[in-house]
PADRENPA-492435 format. One line per field, with one value per residue (C-alpha): residue number from 1; residue in one letter; y, z, x. Coordinates in Angstrom, 3 decimals, m for minus. Example, Ala and Ser with C-alpha at 12.3 -4.5 7.8 and 13.67 -1.06 7.14 Angstrom:
! PADRENPA-492435
num: (1  2)
residu: (A  S)
y: (m4.500  m1.060)
z: (7.800  7.140)
x: (12.300  13.670)
! end
This chain:
! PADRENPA-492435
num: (1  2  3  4  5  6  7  8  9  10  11  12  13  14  15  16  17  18  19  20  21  22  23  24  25  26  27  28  29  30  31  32  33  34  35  36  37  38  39  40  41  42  43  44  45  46  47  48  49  50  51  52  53  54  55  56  57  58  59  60  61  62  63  64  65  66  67  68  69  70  71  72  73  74  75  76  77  78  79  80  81  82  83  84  85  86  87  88  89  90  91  92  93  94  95  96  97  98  99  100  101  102  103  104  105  106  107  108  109  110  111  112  113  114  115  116  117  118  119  120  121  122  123  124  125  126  127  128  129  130  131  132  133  134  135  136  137  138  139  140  141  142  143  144  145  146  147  148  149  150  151  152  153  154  155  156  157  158  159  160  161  162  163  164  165  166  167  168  169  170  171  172  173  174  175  176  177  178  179  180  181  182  183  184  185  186  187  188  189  190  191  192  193  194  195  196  197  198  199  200  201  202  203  204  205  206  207  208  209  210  211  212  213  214  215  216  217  218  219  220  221  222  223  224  225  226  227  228  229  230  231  232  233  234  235  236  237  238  239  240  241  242  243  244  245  246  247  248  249  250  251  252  253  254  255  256  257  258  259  260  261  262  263  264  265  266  267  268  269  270  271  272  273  274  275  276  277  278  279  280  281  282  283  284  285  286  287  288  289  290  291  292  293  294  295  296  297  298  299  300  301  302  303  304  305  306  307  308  309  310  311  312  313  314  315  316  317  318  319  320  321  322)
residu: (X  X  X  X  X  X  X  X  X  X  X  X  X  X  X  X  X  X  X  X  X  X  X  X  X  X  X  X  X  X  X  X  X  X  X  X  X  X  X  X  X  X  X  X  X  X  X  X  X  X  X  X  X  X  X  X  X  X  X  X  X  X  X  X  X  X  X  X  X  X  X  X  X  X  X  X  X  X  X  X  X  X  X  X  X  X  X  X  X  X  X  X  X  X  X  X  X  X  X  X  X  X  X  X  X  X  X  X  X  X  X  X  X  X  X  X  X  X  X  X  X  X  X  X  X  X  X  X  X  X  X  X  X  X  X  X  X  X  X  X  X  X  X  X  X  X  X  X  X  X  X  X  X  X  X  X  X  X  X  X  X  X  X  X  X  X  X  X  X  X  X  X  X  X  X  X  X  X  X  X  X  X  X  X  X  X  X  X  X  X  X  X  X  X  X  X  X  X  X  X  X  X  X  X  X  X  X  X  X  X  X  X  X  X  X  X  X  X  X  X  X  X  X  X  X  X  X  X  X  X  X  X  X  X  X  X  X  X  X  X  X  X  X  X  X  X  X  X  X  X  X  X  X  X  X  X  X  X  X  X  X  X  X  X  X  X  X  X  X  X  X  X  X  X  X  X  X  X  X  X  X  X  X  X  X  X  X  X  X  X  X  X  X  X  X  X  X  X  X  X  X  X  X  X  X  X  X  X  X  X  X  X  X  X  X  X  X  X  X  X  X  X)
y: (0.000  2.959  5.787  8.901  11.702  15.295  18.302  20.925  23.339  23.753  25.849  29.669  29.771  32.722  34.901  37.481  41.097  40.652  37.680  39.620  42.841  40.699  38.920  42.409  43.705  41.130  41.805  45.210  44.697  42.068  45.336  47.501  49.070  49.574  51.485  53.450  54.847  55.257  57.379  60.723  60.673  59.673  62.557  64.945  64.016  63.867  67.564  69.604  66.961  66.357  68.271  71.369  69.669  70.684  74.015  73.335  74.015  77.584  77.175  76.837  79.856  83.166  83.639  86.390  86.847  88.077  85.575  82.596  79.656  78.226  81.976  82.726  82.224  79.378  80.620  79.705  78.266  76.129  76.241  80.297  79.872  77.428  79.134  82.652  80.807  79.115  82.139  84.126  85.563  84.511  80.444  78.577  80.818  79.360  76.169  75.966  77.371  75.168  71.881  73.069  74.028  70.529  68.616  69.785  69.280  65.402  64.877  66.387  65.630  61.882  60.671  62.819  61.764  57.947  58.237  59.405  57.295  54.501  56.005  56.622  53.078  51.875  54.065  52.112  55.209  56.003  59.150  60.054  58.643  60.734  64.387  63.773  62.412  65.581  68.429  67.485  67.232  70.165  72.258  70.915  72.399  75.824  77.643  79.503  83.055  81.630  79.855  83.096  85.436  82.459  82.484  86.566  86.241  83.928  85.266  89.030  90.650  93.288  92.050  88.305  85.645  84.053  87.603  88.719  85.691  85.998  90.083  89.565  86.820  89.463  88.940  91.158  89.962  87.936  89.118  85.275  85.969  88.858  87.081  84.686  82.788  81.429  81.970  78.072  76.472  78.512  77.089  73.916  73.897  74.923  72.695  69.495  71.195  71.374  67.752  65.997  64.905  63.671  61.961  59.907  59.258  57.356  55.383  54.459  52.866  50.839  49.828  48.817  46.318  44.376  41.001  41.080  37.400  38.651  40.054  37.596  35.279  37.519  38.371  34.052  34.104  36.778  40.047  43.269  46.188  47.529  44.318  44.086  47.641  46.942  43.754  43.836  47.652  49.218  46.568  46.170  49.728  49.878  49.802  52.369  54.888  53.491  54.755  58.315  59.120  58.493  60.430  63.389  62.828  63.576  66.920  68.005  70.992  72.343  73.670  74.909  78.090  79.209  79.040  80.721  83.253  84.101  83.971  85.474  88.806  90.917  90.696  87.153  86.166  84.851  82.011  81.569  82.719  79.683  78.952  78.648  82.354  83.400  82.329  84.120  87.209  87.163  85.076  85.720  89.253  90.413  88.253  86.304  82.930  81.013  81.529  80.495  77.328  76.668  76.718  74.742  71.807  71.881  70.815  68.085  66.523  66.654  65.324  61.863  61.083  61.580  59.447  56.732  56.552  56.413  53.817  51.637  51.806  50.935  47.688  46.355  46.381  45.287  48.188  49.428  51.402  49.618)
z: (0.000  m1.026  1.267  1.309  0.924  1.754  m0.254  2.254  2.066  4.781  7.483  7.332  9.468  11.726  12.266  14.776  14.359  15.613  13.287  9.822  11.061  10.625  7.060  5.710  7.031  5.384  2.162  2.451  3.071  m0.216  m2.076  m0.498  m4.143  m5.424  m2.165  m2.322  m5.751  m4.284  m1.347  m3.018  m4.541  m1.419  0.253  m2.889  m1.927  1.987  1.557  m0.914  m1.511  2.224  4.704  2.898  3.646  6.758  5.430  4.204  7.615  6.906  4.662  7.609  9.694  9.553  8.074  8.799  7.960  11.029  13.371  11.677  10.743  14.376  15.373  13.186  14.504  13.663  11.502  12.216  10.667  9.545  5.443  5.327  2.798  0.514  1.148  m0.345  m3.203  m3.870  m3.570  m5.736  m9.076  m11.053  m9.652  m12.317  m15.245  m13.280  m12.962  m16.699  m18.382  m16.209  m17.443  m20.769  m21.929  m19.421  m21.312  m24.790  m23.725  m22.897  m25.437  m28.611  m26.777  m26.416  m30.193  m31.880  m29.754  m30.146  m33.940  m33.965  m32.572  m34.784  m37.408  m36.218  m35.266  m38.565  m40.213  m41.700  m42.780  m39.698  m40.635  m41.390  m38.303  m36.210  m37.900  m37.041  m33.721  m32.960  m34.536  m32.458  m29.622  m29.386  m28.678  m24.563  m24.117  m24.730  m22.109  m22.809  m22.950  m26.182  m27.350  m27.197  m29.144  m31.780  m31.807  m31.807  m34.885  m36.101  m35.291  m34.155  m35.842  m36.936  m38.889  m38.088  m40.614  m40.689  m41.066  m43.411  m46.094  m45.488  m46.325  m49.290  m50.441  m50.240  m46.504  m44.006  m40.174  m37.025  m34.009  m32.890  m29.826  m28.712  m29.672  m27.347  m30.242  m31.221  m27.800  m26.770  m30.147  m29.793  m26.028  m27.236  m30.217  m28.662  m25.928  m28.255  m30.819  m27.145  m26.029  m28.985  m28.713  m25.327  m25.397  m28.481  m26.722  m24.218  m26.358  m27.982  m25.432  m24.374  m28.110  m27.340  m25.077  m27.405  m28.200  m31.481  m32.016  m32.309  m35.319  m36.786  m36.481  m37.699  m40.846  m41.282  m40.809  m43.742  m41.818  m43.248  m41.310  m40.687  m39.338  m37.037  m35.835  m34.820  m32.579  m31.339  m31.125  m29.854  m27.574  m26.129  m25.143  m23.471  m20.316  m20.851  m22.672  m19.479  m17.221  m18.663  m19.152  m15.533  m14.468  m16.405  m15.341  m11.667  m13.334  m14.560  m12.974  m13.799  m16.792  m17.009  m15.108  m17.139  m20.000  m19.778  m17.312  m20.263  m23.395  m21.517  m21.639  m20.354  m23.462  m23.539  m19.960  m20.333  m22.212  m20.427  m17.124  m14.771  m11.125  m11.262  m12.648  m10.369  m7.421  m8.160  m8.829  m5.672  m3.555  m3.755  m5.370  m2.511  0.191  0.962  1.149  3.413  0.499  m2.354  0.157  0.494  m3.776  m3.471  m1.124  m3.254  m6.383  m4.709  m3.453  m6.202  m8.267  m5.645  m6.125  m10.175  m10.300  m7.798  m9.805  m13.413  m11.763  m10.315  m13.976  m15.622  m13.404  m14.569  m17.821  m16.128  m16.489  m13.241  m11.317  m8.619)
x: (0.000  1.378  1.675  m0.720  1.765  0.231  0.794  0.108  3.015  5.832  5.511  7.177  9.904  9.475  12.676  13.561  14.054  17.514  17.842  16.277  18.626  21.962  20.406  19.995  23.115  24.834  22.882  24.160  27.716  27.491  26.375  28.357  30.010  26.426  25.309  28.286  27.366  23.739  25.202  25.343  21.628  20.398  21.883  20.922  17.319  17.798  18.579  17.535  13.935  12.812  14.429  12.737  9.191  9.513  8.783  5.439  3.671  3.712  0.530  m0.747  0.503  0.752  4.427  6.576  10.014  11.499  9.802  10.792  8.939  8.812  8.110  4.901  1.648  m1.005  m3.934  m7.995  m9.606  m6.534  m7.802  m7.855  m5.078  m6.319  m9.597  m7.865  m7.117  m10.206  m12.564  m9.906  m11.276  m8.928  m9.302  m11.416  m9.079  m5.549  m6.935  m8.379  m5.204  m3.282  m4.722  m5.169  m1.561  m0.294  m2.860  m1.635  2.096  1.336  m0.463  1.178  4.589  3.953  4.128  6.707  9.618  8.187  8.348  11.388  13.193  11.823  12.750  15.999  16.313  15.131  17.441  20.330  23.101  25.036  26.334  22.719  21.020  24.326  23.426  19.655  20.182  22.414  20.282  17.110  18.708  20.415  17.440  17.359  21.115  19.291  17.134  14.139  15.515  17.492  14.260  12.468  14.616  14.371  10.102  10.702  13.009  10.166  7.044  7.438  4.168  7.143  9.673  9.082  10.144  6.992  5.292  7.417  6.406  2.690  3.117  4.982  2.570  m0.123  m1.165  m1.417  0.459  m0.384  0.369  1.102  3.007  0.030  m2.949  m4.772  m5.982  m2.063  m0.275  m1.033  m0.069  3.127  3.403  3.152  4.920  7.981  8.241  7.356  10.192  12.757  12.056  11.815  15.170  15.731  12.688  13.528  17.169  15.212  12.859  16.125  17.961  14.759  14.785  18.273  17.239  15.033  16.334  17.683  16.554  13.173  13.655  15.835  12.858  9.909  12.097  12.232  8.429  8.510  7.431  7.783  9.714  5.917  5.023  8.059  7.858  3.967  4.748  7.985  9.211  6.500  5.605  9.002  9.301  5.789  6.938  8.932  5.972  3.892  6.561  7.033  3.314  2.297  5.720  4.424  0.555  1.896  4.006  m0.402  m0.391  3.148  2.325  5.714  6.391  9.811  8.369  5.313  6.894  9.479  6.647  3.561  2.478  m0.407  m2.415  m2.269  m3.302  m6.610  m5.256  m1.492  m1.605  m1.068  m1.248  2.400  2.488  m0.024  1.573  4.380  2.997  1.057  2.263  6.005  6.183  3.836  5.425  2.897  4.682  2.234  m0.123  2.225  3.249  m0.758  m0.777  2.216  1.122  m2.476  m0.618  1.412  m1.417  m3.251  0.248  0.428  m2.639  m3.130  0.400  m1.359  m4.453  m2.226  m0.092  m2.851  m4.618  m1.504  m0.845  m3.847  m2.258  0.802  2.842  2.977  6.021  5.907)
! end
């Protein structure tokens, strides 16, 4: 008779804390190169990341300069900040604008740098792919003062490039960088024309990654380059599109304050003025910094929790962060 063996699984062993403490610090000593490299990021963020959140409690006082955070007094009713910035007039504009031009940014900004870089990996002439690779991404080594006088060269309403043609064809100019009906396209257009490179430099070294045997056999089985592009390129760097669009869902509500700050003017600010822009003109120009910390606190929260809901959709996909 043969025996009746059970399948239940073993039992966990249960460990100590002391026990689990000396396990991980022998991990850690294994590792020790790795954590040495890790060291100075770690302290980056220790100090200028969250040491400075101690700061934030000053949306909820009454902040004076000379008294010192410690020093300044509580406020009541403990929301009269965010309140202030709630009732303002300007609120629903800021917070329209603010999703609007971040909304435009992710969305135009997503594809380009994604087709570029296939193409660039498809492409086939070194020299070529080199020259095209180094032109686009040239454009995020300059800051926006530099990217401005280029759009004024382009598209002042006097003297403008752009202007210029469409007068000599018979035209008459566009006041793009005044008018509230182009400001946003020129917003956008810009930043997609800044990024397009370094975003395709990181599409291409996930592309990198993708096992070249793949290929090898779809081009056996007879697949075109379109076919081969379709199912193994784009879905080997999904993770990686995954990854950057819930990074820059948490970034919604920096619409980006440089830029705008640089471009903007006051005939434009229905349409560009943001909360960032706002903030500063209120909050920090007027010294009213437990106001711009309240703004500044509002955003973060509302940041965590769009990147918690992106990443909790996109593990259902399972393409999750963490």
């Amino acid at each position: 008779m043969e025996a009746n063996h059970s399948l239940t699984p073993a039992p966990r062993i249960r460990l100590s804390p002391r026990t689990r403490l000396l396990m991980m610090l022998k991990l850690a000593w294994r590792f020790k190169a790795f954590y040495v490299m890790l060291l100075p990021g770690i302290i980056y963020f220790v100090i200028f990341r969250y040491f400075p959140m101690y700061g934030v409690i000053i949306a909820f006082k009454d902040f004076a300069i000379l008294d010192g955070i410690t020093g300044s007094s509580w406020i009541d009713p403990w929301y009269k900040h965010f309140q202030s910035f709630y009732e303002s007039s300007y609120f629903s504009q800021l917070l329209t604008n603010t999703l609007l031009i971040s909304l435009y940014k992710l969305l135009w900004g997503t594809l380009p740098p994604i087709m570029l870089a296939v193409l660039l990996n498809e492409c086939r002439v070194r020299w070529l792919k080199s020259i095209v690779q180094t032109l686009t991404y040239m454009p995020h080594f300059l800051s926006w003062v530099i990217i401005f006088g280029i759009l004024l060269t382009l598209f002042s309403q006097n003297g403008g490039l752009i202007n210029r043609w469409i007068v000599e064809a018979g035209g008459s100019s566009i006041p793009f960088l005044t008018s509230t009906e182009y400001f946003r396209s020129i917003l956008v257009g810009s930043e997609v024309w800044q990024n397009l490179g370094w975003g395709a430099i990181i599409y291409l070294a996930a592309m990198a990654g993708i096992d070249p045997t793949l290929y090898e056999a779809a081009k056996v089985d007879g697949a075109s380059r379109m076919r081969m592009i379709w199912h193994i390129t784009l879905p080997g760097i999904r993770s990686i599109i995954v990854l950057l669009f819930v990074l820059k869902l948490g970034h919604l509500l920096d619409a980006g304050f440089d830029q705008i700050y640089i471009l903007y003017n006051i005939q434009v600010y229905p349409v560009a003025d943001i909360i960032d822009t706002w903030v500063y003109r209120t909050g920090l120009q007027q010294l009213n910094f437990s106001l711009a910390s309240a703004v500044g606190l509002f955003k973060s929260v509302i940041g965590l929790i769009l990147v918690l809901g992106a990443n909790r959709v996109a593990k259902k996909w399972g393409e999750g962060i963490w």
